[in-house]
C-alpha positions in Angstrom: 141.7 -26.3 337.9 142.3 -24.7 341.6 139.5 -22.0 341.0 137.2 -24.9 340.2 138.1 -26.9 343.0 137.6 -23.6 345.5 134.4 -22.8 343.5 133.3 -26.9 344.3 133.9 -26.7 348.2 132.3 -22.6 348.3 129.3 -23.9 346.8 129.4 -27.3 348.9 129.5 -25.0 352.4 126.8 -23.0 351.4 124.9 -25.9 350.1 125.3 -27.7 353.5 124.1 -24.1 355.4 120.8 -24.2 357.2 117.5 -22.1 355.6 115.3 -23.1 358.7 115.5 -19.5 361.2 115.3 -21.8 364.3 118.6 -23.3 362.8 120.1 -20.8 361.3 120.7 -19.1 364.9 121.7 -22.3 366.5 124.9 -22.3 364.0 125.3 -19.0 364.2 125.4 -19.9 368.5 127.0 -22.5 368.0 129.9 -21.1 365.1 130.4 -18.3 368.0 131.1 -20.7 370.7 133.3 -22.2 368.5 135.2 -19.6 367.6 135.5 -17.9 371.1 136.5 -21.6 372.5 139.2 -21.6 370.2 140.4 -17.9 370.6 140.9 -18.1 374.5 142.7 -21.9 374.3 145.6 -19.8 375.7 144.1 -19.0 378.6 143.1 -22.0 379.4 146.1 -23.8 378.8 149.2 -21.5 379.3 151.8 -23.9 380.1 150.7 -25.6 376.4 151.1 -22.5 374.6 154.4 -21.7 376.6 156.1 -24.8 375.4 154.3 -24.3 371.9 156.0 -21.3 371.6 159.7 -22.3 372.7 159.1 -25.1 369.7 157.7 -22.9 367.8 160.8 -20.2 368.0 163.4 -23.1 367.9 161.9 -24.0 365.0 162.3 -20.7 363.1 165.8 -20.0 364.1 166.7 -23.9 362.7 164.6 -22.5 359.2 166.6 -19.5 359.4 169.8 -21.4 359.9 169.4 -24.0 357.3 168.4 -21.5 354.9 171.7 -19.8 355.6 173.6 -22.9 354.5 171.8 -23.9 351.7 172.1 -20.0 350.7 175.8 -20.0 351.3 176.4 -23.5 349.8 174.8 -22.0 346.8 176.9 -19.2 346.4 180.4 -21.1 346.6 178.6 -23.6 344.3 177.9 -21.7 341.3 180.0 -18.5 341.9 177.1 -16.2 342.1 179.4 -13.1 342.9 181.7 -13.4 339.8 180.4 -12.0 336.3 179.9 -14.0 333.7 179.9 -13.5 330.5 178.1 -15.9 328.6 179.6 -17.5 324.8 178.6 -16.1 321.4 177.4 -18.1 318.8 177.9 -17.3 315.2 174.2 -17.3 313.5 173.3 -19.5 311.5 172.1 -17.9 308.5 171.9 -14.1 307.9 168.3 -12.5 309.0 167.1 -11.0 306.0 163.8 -10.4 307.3 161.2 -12.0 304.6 163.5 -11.1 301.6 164.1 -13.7 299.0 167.0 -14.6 297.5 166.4 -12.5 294.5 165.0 -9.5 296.3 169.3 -9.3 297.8 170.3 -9.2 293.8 170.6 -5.4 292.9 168.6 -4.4 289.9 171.0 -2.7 288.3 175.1 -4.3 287.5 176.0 -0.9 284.8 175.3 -3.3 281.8 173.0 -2.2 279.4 169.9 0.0 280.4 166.4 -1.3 279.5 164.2 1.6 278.1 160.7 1.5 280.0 157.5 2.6 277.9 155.6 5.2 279.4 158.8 6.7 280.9 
């Protein structure tokens, strides 16, 4: 379902791209503007991206310290360190594979032997 969804909005952006020359270049300006604009925002705004990155670094060492917990509380929880071994069931029937019943009997009990033609 995902690959159709990402197949659907592909074929909507190229469906949406300009065939004209004229404005084919202006996107192509325009897409480079764009993405230049957005590549120097720290140098236009320095004192944003300064405080964006103080958040940004408290931020990870909060992640890294509540995954720490929830790590640890795991551990005590379940007693991930100790071995376990886990309990054995008795099966409930022998495997035999796809032998019958009869196929266990043995053909032979030492009573009398059957003579066999062609022998």
């Amino acid at each position: 379902m995902a690959i159709i969804k990402k197949a659907l909005i592909l074929g909507t952006a190229i469906a949406l791209l300009p065939t004209d020359q004229a404005q084919q270049n202006e996107f192509y300006e325009r897409s480079t503007d764009a993405l230049q604009w957005t590549m120097t925002f720290c140098d236009r705004n320095q004192t944003i991206c300064t405080e964006g990155n103080a958040l940004w670094t408290t931020f990870v060492q909060k992640a890294e310290f509540g995954a720490g917990v929830a790590y640890t509380l795991f551990q005590k929880q379940f007693n991930v360190d100790e071995p376990r071994a886990l309990p054995v069931k008795e099966p409930l029937f022998e495997r035999r594979g796809t032998l019958k019943p009869e196929d266990m009997r043995p053909g032979w009990r030492g009573g009398a032997q059957t003579s066999r033609s062609g022998a």
